[in-house]
MARDRENVEX-858758 format. One line per field, with one value per atom (N, C-alpha, C, O): residue number from 1; residue in three letters; atom name; x, y negated, z. Coordinates in nm, 3 decimals. Layout:
% MARDRENVEX-858758
num <- [NUM/...]
residu <- [ALA/...]
atome <- [CA/...]
px <- [X/...]
py <- [Y/...]
pz <- [Z/...]
END
This chain:
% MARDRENVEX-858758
num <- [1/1/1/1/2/2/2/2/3/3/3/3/4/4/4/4/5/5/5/5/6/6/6/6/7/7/7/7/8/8/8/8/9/9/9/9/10/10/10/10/11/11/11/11/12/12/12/12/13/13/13/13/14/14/14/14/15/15/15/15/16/16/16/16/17/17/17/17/18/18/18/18/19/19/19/19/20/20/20/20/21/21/21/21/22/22/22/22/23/23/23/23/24/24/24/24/25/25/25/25/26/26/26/26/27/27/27/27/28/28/28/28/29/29/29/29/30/30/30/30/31/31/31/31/32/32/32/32/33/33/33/33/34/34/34/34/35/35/35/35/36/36/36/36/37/37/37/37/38/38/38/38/39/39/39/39/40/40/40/40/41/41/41/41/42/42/42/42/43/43/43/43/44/44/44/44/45/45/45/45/46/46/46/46/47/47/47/47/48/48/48/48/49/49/49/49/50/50/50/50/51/51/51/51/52/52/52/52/53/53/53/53/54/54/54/54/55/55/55/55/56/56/56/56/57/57/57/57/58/58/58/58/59/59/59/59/60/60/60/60/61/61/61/61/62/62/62/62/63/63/63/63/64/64/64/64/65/65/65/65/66/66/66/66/67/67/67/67/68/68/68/68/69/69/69/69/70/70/70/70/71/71/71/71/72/72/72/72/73/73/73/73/74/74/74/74/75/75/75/75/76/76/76/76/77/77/77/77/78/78/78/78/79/79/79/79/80/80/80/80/81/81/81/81/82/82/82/82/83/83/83/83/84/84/84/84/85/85/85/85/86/86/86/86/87/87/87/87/88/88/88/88/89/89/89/89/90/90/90/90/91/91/91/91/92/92/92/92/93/93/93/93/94/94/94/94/95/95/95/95/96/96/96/96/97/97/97/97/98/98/98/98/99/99/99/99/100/100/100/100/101/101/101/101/102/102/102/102/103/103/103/103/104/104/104/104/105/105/105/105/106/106/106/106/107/107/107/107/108/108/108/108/109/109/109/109/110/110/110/110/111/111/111/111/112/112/112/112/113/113/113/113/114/114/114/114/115/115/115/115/116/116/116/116/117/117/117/117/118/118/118/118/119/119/119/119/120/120/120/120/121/121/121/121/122/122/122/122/123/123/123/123/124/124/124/124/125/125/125/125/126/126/126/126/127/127/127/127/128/128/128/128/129/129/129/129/130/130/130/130/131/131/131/131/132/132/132/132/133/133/133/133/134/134/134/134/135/135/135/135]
residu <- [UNK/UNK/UNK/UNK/UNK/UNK/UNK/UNK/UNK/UNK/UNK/UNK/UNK/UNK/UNK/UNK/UNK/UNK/UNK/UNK/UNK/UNK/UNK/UNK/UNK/UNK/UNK/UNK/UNK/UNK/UNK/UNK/UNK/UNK/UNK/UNK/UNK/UNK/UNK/UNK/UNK/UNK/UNK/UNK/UNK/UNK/UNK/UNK/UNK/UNK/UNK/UNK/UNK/UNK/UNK/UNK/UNK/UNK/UNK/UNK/UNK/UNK/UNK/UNK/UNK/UNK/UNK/UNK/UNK/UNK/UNK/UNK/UNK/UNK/UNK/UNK/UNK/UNK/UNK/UNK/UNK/UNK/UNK/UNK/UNK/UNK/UNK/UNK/UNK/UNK/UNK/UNK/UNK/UNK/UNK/UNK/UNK/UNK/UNK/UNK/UNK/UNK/UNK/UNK/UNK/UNK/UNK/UNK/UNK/UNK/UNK/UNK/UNK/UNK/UNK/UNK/UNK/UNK/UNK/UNK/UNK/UNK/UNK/UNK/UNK/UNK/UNK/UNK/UNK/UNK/UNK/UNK/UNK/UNK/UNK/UNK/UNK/UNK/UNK/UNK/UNK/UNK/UNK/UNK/UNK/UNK/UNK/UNK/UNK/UNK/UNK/UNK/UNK/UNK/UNK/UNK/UNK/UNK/UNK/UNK/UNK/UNK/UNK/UNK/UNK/UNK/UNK/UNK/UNK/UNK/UNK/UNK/UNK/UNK/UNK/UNK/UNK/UNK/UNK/UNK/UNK/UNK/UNK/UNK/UNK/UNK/UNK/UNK/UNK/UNK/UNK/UNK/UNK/UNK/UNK/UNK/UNK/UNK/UNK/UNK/UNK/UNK/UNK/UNK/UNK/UNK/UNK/UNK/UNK/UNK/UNK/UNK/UNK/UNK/UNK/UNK/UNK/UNK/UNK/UNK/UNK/UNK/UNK/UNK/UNK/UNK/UNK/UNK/UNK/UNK/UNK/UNK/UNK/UNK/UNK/UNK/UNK/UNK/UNK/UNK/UNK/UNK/UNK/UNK/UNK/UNK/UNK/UNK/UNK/UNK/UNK/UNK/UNK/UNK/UNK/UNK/UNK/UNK/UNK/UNK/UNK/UNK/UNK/UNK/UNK/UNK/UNK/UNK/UNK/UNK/UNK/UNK/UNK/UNK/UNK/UNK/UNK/UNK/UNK/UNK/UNK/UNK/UNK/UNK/UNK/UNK/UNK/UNK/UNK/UNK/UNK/UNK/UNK/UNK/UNK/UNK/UNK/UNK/UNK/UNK/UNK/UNK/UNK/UNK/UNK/UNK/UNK/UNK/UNK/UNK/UNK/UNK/UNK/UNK/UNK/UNK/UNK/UNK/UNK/UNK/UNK/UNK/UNK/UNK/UNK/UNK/UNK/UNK/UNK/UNK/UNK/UNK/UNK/UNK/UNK/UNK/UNK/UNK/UNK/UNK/UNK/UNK/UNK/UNK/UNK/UNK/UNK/UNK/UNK/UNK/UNK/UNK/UNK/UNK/UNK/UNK/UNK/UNK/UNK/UNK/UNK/UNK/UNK/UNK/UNK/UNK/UNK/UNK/UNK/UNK/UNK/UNK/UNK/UNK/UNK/UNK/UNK/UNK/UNK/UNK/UNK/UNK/UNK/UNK/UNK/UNK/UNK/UNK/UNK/UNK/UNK/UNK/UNK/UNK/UNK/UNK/UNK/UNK/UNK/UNK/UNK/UNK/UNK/UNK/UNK/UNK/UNK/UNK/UNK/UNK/UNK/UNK/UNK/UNK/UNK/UNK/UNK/UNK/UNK/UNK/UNK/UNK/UNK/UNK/UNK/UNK/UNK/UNK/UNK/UNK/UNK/UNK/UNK/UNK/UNK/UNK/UNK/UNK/UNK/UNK/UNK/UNK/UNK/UNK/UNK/UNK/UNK/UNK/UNK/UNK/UNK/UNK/UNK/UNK/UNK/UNK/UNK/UNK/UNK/UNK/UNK/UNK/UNK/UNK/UNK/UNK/UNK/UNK/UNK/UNK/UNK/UNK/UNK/UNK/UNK/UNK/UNK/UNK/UNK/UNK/UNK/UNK/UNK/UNK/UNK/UNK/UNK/UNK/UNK/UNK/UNK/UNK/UNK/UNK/UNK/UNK/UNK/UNK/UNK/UNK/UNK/UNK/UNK/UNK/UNK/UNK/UNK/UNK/UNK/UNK/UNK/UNK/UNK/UNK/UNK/UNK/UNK/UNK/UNK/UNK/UNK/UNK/UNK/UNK/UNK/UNK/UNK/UNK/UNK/UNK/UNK/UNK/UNK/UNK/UNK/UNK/UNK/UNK/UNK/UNK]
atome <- [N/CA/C/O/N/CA/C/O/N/CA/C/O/N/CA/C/O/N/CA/C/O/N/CA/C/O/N/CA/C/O/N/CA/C/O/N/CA/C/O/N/CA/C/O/N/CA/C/O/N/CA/C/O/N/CA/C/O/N/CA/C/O/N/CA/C/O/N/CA/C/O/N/CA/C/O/N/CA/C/O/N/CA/C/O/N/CA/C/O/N/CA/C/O/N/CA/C/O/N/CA/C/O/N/CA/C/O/N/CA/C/O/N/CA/C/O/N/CA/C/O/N/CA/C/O/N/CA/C/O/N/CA/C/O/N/CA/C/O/N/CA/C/O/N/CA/C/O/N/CA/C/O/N/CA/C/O/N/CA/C/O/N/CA/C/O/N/CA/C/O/N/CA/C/O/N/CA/C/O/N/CA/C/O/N/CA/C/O/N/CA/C/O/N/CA/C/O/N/CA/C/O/N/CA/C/O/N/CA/C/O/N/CA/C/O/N/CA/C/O/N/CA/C/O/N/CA/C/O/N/CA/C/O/N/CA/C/O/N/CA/C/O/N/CA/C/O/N/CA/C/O/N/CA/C/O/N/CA/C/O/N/CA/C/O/N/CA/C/O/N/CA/C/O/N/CA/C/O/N/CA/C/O/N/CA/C/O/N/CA/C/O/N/CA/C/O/N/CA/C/O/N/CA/C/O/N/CA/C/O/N/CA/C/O/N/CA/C/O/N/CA/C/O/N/CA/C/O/N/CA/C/O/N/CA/C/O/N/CA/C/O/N/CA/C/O/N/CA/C/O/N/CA/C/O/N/CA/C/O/N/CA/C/O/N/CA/C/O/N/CA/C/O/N/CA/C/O/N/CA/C/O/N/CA/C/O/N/CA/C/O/N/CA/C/O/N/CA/C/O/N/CA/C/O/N/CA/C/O/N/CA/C/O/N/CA/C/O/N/CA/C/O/N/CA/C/O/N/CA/C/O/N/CA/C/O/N/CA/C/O/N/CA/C/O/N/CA/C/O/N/CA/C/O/N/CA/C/O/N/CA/C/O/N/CA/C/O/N/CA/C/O/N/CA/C/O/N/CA/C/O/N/CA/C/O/N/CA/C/O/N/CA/C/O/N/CA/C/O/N/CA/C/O/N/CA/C/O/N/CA/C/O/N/CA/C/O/N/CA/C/O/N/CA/C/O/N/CA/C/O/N/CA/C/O/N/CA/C/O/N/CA/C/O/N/CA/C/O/N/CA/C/O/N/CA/C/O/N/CA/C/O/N/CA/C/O/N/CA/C/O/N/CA/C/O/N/CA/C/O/N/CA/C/O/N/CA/C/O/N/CA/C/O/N/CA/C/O/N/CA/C/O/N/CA/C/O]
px <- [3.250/3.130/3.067/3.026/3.061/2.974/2.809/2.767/2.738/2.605/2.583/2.651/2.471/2.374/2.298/2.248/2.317/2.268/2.164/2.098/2.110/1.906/1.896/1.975/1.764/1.681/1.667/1.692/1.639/1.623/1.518/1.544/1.395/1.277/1.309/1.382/1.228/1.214/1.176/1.060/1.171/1.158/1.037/0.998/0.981/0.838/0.848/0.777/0.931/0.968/0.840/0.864/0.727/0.645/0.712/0.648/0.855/0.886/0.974/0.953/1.079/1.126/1.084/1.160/0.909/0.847/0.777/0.720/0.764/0.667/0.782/0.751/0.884/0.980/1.017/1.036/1.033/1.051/0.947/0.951/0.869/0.703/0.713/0.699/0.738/0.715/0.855/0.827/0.940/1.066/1.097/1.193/0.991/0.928/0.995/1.114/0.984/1.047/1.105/1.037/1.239/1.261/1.214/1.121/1.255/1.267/1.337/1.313/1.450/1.541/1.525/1.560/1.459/1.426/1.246/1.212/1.201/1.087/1.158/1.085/1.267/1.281/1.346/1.335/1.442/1.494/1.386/1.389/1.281/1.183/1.049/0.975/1.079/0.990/1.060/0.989/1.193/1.269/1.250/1.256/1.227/1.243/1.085/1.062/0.962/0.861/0.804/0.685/0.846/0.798/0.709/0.669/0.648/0.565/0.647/0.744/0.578/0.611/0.577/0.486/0.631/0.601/0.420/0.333/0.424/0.233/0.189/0.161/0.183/0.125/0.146/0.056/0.295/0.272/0.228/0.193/0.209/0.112/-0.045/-0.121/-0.083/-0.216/-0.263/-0.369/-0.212/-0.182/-0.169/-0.224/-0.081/-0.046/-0.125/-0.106/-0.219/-0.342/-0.256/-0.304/-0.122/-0.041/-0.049/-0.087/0.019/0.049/0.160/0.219/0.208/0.324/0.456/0.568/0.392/0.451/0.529/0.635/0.420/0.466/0.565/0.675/0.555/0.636/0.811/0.928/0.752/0.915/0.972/1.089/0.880/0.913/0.993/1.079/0.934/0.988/1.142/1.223/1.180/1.294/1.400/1.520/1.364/1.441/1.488/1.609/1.374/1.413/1.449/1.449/1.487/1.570/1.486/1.558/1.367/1.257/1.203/1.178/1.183/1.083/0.969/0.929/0.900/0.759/0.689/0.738/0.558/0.513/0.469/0.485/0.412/0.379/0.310/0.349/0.208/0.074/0.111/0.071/0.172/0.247/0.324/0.322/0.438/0.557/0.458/0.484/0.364/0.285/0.235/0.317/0.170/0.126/0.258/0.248/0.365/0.443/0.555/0.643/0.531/0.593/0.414/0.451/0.330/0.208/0.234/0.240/0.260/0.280/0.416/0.436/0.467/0.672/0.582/0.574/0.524/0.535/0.428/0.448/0.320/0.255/0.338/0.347/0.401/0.463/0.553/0.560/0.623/0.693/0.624/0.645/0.505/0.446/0.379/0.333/0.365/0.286/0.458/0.467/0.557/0.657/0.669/0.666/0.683/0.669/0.657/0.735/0.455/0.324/0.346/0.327/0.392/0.422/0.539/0.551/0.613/0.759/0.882/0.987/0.782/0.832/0.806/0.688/0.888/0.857/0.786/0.691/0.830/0.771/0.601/0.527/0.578/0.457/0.377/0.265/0.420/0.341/0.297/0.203/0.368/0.380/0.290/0.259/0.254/0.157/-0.001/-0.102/0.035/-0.089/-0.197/-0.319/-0.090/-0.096/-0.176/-0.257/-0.159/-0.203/-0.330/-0.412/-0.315/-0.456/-0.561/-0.549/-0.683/-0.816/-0.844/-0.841/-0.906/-0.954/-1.051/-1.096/-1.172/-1.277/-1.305/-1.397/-1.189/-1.211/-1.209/-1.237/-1.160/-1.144/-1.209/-1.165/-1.334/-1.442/-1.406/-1.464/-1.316/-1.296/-1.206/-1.212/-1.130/-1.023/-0.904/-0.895/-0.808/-0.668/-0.644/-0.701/-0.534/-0.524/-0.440/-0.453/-0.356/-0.239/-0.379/-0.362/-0.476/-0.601/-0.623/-0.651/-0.608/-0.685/-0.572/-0.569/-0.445/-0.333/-0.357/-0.253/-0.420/-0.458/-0.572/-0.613/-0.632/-0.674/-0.602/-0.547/-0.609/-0.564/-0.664/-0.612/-0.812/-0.891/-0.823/-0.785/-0.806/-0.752/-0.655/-0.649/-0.564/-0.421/-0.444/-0.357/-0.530/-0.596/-0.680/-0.695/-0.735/-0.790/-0.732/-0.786/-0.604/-0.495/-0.432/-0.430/-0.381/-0.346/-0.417/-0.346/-0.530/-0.656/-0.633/-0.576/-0.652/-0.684/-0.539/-0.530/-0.422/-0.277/-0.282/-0.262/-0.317/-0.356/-0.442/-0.422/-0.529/-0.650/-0.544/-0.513/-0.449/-0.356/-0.246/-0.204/-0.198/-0.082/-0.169/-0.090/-0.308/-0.331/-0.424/-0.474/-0.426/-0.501/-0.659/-0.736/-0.664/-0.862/-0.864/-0.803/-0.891/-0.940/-1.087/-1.152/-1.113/-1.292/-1.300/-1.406]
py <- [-0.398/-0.370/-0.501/-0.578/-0.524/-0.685/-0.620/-0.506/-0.761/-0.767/-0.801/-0.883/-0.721/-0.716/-0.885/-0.984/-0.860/-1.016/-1.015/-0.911/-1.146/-1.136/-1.123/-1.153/-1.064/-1.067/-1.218/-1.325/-1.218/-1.371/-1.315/-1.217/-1.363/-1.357/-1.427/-1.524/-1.346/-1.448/-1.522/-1.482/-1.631/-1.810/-1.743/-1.631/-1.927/-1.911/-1.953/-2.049/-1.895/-1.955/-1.882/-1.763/-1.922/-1.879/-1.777/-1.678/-1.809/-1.822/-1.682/-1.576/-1.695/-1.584/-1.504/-1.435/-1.511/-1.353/-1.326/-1.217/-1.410/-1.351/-1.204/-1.100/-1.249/-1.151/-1.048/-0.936/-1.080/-0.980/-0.887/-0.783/-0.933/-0.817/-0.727/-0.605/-0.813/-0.723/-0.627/-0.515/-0.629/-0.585/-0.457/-0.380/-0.460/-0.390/-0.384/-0.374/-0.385/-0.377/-0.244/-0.145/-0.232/-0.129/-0.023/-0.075/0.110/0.120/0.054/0.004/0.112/-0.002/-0.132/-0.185/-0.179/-0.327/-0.313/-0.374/-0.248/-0.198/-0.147/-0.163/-0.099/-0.025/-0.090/-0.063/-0.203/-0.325/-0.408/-0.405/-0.489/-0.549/-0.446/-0.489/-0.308/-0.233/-0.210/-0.171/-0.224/-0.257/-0.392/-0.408/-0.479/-0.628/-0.635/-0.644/-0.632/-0.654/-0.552/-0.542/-0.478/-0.330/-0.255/-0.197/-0.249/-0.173/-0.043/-0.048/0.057/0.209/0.278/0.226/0.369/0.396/0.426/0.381/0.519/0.505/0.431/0.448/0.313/0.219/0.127/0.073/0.135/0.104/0.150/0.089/0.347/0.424/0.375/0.398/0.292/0.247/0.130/0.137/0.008/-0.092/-0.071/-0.134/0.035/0.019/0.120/0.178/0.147/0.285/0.405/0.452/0.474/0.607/0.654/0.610/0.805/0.892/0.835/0.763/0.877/0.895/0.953/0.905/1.082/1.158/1.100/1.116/1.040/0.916/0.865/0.913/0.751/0.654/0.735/0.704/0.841/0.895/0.971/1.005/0.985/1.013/0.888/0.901/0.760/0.626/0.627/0.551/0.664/0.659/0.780/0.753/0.899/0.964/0.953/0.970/0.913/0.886/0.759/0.741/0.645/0.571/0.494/0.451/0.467/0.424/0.293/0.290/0.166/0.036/0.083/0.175/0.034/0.033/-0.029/-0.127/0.029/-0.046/-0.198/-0.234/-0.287/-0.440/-0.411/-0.463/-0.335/-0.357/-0.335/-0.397/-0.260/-0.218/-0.310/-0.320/-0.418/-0.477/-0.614/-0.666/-0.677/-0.746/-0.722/-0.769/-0.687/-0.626/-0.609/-0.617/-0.580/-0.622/-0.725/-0.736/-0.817/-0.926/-1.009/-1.123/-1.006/-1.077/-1.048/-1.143/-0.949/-0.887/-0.959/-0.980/-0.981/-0.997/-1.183/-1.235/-1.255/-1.361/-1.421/-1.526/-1.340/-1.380/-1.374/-1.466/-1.261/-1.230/-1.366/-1.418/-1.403/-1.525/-1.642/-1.697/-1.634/-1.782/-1.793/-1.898/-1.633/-1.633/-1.645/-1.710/-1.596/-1.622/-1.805/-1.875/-1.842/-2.011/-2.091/-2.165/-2.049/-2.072/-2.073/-2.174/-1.934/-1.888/-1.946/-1.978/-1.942/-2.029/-1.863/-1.867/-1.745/-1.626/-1.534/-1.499/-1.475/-1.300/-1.231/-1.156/-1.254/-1.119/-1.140/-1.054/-1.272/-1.367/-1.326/-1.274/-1.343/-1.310/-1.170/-1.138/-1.081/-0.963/-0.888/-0.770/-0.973/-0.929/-0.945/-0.875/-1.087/-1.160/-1.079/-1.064/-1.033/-0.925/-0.805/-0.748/-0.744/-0.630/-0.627/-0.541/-0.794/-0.810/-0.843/-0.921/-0.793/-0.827/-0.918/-0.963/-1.011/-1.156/-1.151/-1.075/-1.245/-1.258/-1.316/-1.276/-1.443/-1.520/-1.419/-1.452/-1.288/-1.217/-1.074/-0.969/-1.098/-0.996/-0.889/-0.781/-0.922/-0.817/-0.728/-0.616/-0.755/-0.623/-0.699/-0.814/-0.595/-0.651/-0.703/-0.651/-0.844/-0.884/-0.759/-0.733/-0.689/-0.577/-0.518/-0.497/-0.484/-0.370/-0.406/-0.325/-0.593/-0.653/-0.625/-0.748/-0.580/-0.593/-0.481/-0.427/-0.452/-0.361/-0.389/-0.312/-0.545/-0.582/-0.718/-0.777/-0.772/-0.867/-1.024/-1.118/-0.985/-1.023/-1.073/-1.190/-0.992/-0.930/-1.048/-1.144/-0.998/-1.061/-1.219/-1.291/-1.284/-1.401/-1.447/-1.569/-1.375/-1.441/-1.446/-1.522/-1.357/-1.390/-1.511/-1.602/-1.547/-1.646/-1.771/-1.840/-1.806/-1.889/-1.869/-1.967/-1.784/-1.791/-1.838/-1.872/-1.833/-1.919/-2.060/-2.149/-2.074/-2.201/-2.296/-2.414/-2.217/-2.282/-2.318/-2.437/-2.221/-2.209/-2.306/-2.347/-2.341/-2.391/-2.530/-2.615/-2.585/-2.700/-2.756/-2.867/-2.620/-2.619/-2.631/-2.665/-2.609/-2.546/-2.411/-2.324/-2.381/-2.229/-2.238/-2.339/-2.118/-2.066/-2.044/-2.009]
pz <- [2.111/2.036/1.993/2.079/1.897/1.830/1.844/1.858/1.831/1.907/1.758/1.696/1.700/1.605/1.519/1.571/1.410/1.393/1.413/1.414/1.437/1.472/1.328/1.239/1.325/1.224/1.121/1.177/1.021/0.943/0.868/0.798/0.871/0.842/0.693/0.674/0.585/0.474/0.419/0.420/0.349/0.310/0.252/0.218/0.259/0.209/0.063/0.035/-0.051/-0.147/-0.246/-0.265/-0.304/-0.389/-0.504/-0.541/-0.563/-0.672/-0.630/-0.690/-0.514/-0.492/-0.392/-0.324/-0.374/-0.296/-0.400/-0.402/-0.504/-0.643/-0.716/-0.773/-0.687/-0.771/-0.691/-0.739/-0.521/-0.465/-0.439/-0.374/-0.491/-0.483/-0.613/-0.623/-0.699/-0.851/-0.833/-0.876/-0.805/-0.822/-0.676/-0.677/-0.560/-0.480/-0.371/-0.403/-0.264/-0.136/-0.109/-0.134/-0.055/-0.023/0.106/0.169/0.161/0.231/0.404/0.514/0.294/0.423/0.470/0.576/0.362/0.433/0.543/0.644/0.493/0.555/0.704/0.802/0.723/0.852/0.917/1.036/0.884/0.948/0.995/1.118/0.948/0.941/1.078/1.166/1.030/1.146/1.262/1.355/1.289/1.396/1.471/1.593/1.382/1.472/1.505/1.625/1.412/1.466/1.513/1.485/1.571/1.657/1.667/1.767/1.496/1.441/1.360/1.284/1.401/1.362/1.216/1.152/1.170/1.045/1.028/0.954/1.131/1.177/1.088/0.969/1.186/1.181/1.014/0.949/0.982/0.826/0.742/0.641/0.769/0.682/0.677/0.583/0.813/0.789/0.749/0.687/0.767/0.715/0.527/0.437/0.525/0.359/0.318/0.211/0.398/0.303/0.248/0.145/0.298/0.248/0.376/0.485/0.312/0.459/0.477/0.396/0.634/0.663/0.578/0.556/0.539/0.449/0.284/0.223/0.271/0.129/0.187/0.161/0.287/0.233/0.310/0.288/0.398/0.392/0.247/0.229/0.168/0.044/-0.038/-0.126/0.020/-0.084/0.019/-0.036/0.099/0.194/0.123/0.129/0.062/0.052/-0.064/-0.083/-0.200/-0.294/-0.349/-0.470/-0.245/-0.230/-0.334/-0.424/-0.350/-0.441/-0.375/-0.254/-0.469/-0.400/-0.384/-0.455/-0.293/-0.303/-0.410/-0.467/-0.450/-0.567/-0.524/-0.408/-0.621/-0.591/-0.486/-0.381/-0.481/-0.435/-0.263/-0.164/-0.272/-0.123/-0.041/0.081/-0.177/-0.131/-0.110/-0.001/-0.175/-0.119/0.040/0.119/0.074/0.154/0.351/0.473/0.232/0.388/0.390/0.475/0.253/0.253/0.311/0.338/0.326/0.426/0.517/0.595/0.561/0.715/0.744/0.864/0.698/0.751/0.776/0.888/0.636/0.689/0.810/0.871/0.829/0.938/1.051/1.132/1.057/1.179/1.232/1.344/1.096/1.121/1.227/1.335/1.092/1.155/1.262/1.308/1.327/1.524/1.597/1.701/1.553/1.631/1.643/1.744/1.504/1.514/1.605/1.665/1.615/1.639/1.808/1.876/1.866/1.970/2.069/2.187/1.957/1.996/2.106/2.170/2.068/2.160/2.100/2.094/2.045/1.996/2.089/2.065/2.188/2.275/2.341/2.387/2.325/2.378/2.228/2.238/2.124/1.974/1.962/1.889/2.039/2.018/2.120/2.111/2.216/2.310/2.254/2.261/2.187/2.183/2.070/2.074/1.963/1.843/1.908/1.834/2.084/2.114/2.177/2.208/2.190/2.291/2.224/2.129/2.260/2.200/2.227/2.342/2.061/2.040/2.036/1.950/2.143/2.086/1.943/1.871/1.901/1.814/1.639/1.524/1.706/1.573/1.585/1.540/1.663/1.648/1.782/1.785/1.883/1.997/1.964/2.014/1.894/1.863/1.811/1.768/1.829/1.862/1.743/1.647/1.717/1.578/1.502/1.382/1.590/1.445/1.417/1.297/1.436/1.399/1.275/1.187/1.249/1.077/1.043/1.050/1.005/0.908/0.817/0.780/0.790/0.668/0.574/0.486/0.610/0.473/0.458/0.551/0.300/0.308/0.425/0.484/0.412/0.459/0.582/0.586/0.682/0.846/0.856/0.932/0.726/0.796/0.747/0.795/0.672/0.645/0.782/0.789/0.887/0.917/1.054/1.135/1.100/1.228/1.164/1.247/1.053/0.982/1.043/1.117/1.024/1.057/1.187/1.235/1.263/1.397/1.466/1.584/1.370/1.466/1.440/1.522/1.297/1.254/1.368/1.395/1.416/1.563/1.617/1.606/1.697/1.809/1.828/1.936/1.690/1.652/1.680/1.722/1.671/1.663/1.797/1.816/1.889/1.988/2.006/2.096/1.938/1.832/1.930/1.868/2.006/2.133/2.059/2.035/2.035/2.063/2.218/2.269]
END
C-alpha cells in the first residue's frame, strides 16, 4: 500500500492566485484542502456564507466556485499555511486555531474566518507570534 502524498499548500504567486480565483476553485480541491486542514463542510458553509446544501450542489455539478467564494478559501488555504510556518506544527496551529485568544477578542481564531476582516486579523496576530510581540 503507498502512503499518500502530503499535502503542498499553494505559492504565494499574486499573478497565479489572481487567475486561480477568477477561473474558481473547485470542489475537489476544496475537499483535499478540507482533509488536510481539518475543517468540515459545516464549517466551509459558514465561513463562505452558503448552505451546506449549495456547495454539495457545486460537488455534484462538478462546477468552480464563483470568485467571490474561490477567494475566500484561497485566504483560508494561505493563512493556514502561514500558522503552520509560524508554528513550525500542524497539529500545534491547529490547536491554537481552537483555542480562545484574548489578543482576538476571546474567541477562537477559526470563529473570524468568515470575514475577510477575521482572517486579516489571525494574519496580524501570527505576524505578533512569528516575531514574539505576545499581548
Amino acid at each position: 500500500m503507498s502512503t499518500p502524498k502530503p499535502y503542498k499548500f499553494i505559492d504565494d504567486d499574486d499573478i497565479n492566485l489572481t487567475n486561480m480565483v477568477r477561473e474558481g476553485v473547485s470542489f475537489t480541491y476544496l475537499n483535499k484542502l478540507s482533509d488536510h486542514i481539518h475543517l468540515g463542510i459545516d464549517e466551509w458553509a459558514s465561513y463562505l456564507h452558503l448552505s451546506e446544501r449549495t456547495i454539495q450542489r457545486y460537488k455534484k455539478e462538478k462546477k468552480t466556485f464563483d470568485p467571490i467564494y474561490s477567494e475566500k478559501i484561497v485566504l483560508i488555504e494561505l493563512l493556514y499555511k502561514k500558522g503552520i510556518e509560524v508554528f513550525g506544527d500542524e497539529e500545534k496551529f491547529y490547536a491554537w486555531m481552537d483555542f480562545k485568544s484574548i489578543p482576538l477578542g476571546g474567541v477562537k481564531p477559526k470563529e473570524l474566518l468568515d470575514t475577510s476582516f477575521g482572517i486579516s486579523m489571525i494574519r496580524d496576530e501570527l505576524g505578533r507570534i512569528e516575531h514574539g510581540i505576545l499581548a
